[in-house]
ROFISE-230292 format. One record per residue (C-alpha): residue number from 1; residue in one letter; x negated, y negated, z. Coordinates in nm, 4 decimals, m for minus. Layout:
R     n   res       east      north         up
R   NUM     A          X          Y          Z
...
***
This chain:
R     n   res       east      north         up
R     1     X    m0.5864    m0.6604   m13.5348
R     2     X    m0.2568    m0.4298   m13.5624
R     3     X    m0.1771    m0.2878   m13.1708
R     4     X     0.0436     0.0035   m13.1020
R     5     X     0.2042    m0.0105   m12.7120
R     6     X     0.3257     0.3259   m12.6165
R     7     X     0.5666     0.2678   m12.3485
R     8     X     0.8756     0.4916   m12.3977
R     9     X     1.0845     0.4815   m12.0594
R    10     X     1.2111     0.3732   m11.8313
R    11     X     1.4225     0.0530   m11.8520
R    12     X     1.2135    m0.1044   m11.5040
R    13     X     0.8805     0.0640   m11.6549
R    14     X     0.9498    m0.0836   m11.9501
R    15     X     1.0270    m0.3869   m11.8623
R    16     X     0.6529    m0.3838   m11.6337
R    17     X     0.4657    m0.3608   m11.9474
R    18     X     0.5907    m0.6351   m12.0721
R    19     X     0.3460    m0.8471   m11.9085
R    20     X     0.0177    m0.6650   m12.0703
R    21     X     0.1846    m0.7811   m12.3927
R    22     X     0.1792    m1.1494   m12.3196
R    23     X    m0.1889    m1.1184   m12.2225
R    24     X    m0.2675    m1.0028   m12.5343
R    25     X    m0.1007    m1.2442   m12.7296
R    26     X    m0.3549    m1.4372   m12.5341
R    27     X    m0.6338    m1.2754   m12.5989
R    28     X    m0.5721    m1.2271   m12.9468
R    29     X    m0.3277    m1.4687   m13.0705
R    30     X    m0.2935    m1.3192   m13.4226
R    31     X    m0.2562    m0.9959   m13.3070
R    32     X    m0.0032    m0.7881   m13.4435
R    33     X     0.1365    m0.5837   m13.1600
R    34     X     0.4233    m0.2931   m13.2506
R    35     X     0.5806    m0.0875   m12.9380
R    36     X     0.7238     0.2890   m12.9299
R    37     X     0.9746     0.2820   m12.7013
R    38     X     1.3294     0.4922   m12.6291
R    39     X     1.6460     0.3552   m12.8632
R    40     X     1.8289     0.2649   m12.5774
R    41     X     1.5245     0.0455   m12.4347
R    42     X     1.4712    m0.1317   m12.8039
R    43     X     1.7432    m0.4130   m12.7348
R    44     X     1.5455    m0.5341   m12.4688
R    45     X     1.2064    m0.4925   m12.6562
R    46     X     1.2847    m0.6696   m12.9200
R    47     X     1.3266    m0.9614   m12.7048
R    48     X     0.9871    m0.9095   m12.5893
R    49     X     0.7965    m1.2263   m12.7036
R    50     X     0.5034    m1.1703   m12.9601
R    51     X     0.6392    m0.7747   m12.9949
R    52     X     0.6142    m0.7382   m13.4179
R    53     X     0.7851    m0.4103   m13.4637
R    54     X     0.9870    m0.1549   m13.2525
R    55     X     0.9608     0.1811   m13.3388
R    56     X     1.2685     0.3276   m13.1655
R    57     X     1.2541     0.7151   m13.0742
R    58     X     1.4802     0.9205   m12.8856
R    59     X     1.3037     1.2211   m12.7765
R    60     X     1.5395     1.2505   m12.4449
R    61     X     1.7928     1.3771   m12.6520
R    62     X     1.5791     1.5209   m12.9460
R    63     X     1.4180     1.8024   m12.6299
R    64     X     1.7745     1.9072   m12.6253
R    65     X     1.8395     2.0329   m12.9436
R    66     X     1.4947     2.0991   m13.0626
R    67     X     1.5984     2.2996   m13.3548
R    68     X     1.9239     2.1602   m13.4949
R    69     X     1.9069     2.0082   m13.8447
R    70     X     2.0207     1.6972   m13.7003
R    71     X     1.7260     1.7131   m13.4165
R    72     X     1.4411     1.8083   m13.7258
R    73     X     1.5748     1.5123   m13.9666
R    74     X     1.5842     1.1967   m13.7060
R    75     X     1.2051     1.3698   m13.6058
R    76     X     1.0755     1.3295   m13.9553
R    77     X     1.2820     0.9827   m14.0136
R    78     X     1.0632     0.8988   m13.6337
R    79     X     0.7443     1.0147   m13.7640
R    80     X     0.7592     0.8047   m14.1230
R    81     X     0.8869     0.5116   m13.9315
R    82     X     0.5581     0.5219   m13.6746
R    83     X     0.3127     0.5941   m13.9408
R    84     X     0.3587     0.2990   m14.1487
R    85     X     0.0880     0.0842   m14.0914
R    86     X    m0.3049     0.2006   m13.9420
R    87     X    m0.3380     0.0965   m13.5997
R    88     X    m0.7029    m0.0360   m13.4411
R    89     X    m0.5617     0.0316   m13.1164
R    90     X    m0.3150     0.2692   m12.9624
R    91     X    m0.2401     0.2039   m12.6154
R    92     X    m0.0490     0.4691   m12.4091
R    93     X     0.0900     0.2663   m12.1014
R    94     X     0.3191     0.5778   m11.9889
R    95     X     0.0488     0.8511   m11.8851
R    96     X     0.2299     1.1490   m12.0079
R    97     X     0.2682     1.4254   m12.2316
R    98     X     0.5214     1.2672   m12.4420
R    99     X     0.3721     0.9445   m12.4802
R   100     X     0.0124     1.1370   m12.5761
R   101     X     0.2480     1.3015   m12.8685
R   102     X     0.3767     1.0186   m12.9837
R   103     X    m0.0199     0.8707   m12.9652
R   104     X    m0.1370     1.1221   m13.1504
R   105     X     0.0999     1.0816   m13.3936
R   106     X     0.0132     0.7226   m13.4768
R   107     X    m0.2483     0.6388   m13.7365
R   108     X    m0.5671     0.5046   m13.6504
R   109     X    m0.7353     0.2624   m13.8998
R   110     X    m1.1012     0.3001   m13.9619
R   111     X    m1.2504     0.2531   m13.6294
R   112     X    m0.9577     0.2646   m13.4284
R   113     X    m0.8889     0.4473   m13.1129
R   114     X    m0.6533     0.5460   m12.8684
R   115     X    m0.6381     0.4555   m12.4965
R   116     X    m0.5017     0.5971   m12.2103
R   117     X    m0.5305     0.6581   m11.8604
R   118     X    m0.7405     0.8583   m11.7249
R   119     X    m0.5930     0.9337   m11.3555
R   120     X    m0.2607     0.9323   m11.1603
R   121     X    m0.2050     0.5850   m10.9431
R   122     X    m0.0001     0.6087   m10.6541
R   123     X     0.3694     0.6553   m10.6795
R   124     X     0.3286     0.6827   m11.0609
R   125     X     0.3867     1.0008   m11.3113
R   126     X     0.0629     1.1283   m11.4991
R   127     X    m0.0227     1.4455   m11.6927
R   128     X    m0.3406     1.5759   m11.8317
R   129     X    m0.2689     1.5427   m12.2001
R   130     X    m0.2462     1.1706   m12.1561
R   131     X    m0.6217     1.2177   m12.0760
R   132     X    m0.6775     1.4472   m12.3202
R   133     X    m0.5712     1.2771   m12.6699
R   134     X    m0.7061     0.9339   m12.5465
R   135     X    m1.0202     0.9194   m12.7552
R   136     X    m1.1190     0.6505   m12.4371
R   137     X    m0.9662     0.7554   m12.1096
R   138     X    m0.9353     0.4474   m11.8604
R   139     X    m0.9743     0.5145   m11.4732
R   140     X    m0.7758     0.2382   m11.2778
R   141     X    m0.7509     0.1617   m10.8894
R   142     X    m0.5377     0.4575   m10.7194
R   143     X    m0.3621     0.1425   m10.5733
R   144     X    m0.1798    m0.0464   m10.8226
R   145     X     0.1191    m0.2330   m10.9119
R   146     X     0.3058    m0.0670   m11.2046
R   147     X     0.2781    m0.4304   m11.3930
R   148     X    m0.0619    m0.5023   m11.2613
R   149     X    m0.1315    m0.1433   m11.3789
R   150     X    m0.0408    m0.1831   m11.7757
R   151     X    m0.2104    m0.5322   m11.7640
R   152     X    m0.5579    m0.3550   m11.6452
R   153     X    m0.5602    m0.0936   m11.9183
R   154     X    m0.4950    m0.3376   m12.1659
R   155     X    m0.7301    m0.5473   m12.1061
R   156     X    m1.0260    m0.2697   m12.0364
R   157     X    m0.9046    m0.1064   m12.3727
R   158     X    m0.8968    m0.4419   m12.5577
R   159     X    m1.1857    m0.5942   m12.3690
R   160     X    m1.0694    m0.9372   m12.2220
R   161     X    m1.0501    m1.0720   m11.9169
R   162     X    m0.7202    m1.0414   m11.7484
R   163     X    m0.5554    m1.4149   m11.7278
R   164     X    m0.4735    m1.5502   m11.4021
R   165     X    m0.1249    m1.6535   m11.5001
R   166     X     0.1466    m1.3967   m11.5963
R   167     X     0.4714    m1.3481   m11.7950
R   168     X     0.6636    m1.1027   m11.8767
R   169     X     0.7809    m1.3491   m12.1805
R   170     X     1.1248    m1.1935   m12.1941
R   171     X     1.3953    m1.4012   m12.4136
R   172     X     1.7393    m1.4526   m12.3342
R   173     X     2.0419    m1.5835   m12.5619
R   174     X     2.2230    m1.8166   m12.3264
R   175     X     2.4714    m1.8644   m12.5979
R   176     X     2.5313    m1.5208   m12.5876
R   177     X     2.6381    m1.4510   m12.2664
R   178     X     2.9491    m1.3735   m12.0820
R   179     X     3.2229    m1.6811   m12.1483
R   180     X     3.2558    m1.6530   m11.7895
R   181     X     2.9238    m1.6966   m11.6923
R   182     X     2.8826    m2.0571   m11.8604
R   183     X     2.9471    m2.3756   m11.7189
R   184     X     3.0252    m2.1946   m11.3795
R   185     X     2.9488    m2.5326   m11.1495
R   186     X     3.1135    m2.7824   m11.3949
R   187     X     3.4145    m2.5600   m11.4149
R   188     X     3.4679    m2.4802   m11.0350
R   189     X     3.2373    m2.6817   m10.8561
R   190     X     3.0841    m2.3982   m10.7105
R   191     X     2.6571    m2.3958   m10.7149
R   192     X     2.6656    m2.1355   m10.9327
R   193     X     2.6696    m1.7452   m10.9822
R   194     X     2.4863    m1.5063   m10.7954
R   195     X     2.4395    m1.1551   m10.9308
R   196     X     2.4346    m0.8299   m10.7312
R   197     X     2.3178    m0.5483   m10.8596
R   198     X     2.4312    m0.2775   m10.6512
R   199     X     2.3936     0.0388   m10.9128
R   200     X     2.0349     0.2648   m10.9103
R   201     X     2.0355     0.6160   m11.0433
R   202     X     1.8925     0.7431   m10.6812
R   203     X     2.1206     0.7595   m10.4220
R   204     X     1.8386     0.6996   m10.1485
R   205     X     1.7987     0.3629   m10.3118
R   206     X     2.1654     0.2294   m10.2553
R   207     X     2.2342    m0.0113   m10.0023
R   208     X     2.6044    m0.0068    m9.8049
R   209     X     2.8792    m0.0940    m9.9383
R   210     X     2.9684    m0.2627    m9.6338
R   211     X     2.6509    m0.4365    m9.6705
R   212     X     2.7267    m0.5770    m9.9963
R   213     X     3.1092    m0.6737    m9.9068
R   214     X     2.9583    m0.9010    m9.5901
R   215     X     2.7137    m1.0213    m9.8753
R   216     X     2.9093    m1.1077   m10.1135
R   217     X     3.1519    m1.3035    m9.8392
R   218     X     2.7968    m1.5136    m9.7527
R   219     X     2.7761    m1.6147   m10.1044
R   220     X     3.1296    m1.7471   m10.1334
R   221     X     3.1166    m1.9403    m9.8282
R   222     X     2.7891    m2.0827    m9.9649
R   223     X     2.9722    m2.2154   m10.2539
R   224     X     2.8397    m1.9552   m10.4798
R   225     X     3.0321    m1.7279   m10.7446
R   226     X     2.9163    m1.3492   m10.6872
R   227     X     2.8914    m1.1473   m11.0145
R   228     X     2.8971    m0.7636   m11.0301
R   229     X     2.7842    m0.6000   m11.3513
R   230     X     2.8076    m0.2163   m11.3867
R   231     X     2.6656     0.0365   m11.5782
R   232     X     2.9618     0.3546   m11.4954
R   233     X     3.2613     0.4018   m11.3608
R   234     X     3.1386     0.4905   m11.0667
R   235     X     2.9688     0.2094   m11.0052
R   236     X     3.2401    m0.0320   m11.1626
R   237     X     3.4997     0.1362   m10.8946
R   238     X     3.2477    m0.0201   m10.6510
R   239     X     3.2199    m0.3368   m10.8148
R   240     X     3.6068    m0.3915   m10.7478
R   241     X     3.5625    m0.2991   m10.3890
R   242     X     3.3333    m0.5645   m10.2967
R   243     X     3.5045    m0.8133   m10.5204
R   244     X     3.8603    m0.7388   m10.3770
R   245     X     3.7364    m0.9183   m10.0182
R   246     X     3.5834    m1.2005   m10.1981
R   247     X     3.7368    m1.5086   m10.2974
R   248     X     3.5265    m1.6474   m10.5701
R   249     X     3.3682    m1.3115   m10.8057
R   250     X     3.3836    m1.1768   m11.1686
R   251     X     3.3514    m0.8023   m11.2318
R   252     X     3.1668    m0.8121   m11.5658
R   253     X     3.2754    m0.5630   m11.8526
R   254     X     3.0362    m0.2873   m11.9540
R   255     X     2.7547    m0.4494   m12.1471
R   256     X     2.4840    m0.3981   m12.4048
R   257     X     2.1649    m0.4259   m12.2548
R   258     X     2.0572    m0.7396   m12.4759
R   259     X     2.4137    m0.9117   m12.3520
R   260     X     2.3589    m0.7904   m11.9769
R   261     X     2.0237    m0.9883   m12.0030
R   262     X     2.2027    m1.3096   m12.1733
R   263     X     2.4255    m1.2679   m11.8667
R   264     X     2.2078    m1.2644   m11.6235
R   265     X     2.0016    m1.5592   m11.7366
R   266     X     2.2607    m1.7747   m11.6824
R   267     X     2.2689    m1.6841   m11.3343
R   268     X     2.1040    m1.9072   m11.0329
R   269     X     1.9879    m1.5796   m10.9311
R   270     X     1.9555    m1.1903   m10.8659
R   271     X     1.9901    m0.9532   m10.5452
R   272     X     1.9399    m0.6186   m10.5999
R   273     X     1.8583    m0.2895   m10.5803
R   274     X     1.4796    m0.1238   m10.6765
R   275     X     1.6469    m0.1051   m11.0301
R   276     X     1.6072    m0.2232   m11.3692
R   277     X     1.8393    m0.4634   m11.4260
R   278     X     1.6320    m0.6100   m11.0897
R   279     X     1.3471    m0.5738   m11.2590
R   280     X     1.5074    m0.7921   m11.5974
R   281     X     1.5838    m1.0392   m11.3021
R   282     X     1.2380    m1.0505   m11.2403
R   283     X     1.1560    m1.1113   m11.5836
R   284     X     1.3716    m1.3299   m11.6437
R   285     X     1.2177    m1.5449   m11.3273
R   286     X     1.5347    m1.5624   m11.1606
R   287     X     1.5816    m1.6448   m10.7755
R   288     X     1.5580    m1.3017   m10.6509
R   289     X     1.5749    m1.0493   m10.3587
R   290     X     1.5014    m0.6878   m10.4420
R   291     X     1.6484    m0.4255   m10.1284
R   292     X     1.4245    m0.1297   m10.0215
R   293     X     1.4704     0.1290    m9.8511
R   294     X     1.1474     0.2508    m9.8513
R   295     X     0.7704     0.0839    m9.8324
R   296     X     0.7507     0.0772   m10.2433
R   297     X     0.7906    m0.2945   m10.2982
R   298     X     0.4151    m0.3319   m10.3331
R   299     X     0.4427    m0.1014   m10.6376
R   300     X     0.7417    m0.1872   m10.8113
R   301     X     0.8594    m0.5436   m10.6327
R   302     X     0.7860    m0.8804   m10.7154
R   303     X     0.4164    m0.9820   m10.7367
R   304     X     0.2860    m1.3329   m10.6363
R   305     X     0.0562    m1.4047   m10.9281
R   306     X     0.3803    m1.4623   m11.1352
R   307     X     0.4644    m1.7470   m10.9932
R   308     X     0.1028    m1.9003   m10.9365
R   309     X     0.0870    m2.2421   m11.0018
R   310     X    m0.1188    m2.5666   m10.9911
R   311     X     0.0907    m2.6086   m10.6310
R   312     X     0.0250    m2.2856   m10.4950
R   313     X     0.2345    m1.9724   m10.4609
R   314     X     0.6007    m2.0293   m10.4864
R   315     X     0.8265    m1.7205   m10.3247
R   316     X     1.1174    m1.7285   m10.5904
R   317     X     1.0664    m1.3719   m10.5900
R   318     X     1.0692    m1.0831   m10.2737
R   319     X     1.1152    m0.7316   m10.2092
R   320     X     1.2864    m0.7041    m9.8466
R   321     X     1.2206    m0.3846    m9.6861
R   322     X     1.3368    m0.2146    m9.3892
R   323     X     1.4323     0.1376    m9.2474
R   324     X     1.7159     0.2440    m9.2722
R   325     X     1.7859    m0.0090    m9.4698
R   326     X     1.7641    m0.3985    m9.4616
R   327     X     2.0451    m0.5792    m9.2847
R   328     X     2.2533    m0.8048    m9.4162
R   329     X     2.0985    m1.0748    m9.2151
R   330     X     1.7484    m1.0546    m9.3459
R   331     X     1.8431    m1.0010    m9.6953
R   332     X     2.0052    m1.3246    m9.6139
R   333     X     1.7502    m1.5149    m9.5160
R   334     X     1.5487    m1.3708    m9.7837
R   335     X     1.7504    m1.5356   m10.0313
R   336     X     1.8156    m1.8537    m9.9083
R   337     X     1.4273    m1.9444    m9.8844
R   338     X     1.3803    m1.8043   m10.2799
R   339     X     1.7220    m2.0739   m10.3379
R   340     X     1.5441    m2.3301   m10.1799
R   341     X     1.1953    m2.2379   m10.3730
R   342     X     1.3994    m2.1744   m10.7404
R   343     X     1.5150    m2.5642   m10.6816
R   344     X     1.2138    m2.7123   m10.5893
R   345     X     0.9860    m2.5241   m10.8610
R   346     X     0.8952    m2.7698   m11.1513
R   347     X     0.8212    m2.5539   m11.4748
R   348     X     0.4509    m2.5626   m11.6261
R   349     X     0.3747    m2.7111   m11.9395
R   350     X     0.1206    m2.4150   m11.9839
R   351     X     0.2678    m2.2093   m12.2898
R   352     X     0.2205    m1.8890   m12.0379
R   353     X     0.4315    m2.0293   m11.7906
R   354     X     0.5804    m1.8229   m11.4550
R   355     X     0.9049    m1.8706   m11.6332
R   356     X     0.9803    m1.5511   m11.8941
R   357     X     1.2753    m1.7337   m11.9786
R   358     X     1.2973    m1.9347   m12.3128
R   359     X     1.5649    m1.9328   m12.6388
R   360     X     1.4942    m1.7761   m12.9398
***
């Protein structure tokens, strides 16, 4: 069976449907499963566990320049690339117009179809042609969790049974990360590094920077290293204001995404932002506190189920929220009890694991 994901943006979206992938692989162990996604997203596809083929695209920039020769060549180049093999399935996970062109696009083999969605959950994007070009349009619960969400249609489309355990089956390179992140206890004698990602592209997601200063000073006298990757220079100018107070923090250079994720899996754990390098920590089953703002952690956040077990639920994993924003103190507490549950979880021997996290 040949499977075509179309999942195009965003990095935390994409990231989500990572999940409906390992099901799959499940269901259909000799599956071959190929994903459309944006160039800039393919690093971290590629380390998406059982993913055959990326087919990178970059229509972002392509709606730009429509017209230019340069615009109507890399089109063409796009279109040869994603019609090289017949697909029995083409699954649109992203719900919009852009994702049912790319669909369309795709070639069915005899008998195949196309799936999509055929409604707007809450808090998610959704336009009629996604309805529209799906030759079988899916309805799913108005209330649903973006990963939960890509995991239903799958399954409906592909008719099995959702699994009780989930992945996101995300691989990291620990040889490949930062020098500086390696070794970090045996080196300094510290417990380890803990990441904070500060940087969101919404402004009325960020938390203080006084906030992440009295942090970042909680870590340190907890014996922890604080790291601060950046995506800008705004957001690196930030990065040295927190890490000017502290005693013990690195300021990471500007990474590729694939190296940002090596990085961060050598961590002992995330707090962050509603972001996507958040959501990596996530999949990479880090210790991890995700900051809201607003009630949305039951649509983007951390779910339970991913770190069922034969032992119950263990909370490595939590979205904190609170208006105006969450204080230092509970974010706090928040990640000293997913500290103490990351050190007392014992890994599964089941191949679909909690953990996301494995070497290539």
């Amino acid at each position: 069976m040949r499977i075509l994901i179309v999942k195009l943006s965003s990095l935390g979206d994409v990231v989500h449907a990572m999940a409906a992938v390992q099901d799959i692989r499940q269901a259909y162990p000799d599956a071959q499963i190929d994903w459309v996604v944006e160039r800039a997203f393919a690093p971290l596809v590629l380390r998406c566990k059982g993913v055959h083929r990326v087919i990178a695209c970059e229509l972002r920039r392509w709606r730009k320049t429509m017209f230019s020769p340069e615009t109507r060549q890399a089109w063409r180049l796009f279109k040869a690339d994603l019609r090289q093999d017949d697909y029995d399935a083409v699954v649109d996970l992203q719900g919009l117009a852009k994702s049912a062109l790319v669909s369309r696009l795709a070639r069915l083999a005899k008998g195949g179809k196309r799936y999509g969605m055929a409604n707007q959950t809450e808090g998610s994007s959704f336009e009629a042609p996604a309805r529209w070009v799906a030759d079988v349009a899916i309805t799913l619960p108005a209330h649903t969790h973006a990963v939960t969400r890509s995991r239903q249609l799958c399954a409906q489309a592909l008719g099995y049974t959702l699994p009780f355990y989930m992945a996101f089956g995300l691989l990291a390179l620990m040889d490949k990360a930062l020098p500086a992140t390696k070794k970090v206890a045996f080196k300094t004698g510290l417990n380890g590094i803990v990441a904070l990602v500060h940087g969101t592209s919404r402004a009325d997601k960020e938390w203080p920077l006084a906030h992440w200063c009295a942090l970042g000073a909680r870590l340190n006298a907890a014996g922890y290293m604080v790291a601060l990757p950046h995506g800008n220079a705004a957001e690196e100018a930030v990065c040295e204001q927190i890490a000017a107070g502290l005693v013990h923090a690195q300021v990471w250079p500007r990474l590729a995404l694939d190296a940002l994720t090596d990085s961060l899996a050598n961590c002992s754990g995330v707090i962050g932002v509603d972001s996507g390098l958040s959501h990596i920590a996530v999949a990479l089953d880090l210790a991890h506190v995700q900051i809201y703002n607003f009630d949305t952690a039951w649509r983007t956040g951390p779910l339970a189920e991913q770190h069922m077990s034969p032992g119950g639920p263990l909370p490595r994993q939590v979205g904190v929220f609170d208006q105006p924003t969450p204080s230092v103190g509970t974010v706090w507490q928040a990640w000293e009890a997913v500290a103490a549950a990351a050190a007392q979880a014992r890994p599964s021997p089941s191949l679909f694991r909690p953990s996301g996290l494995a070497s290539l």
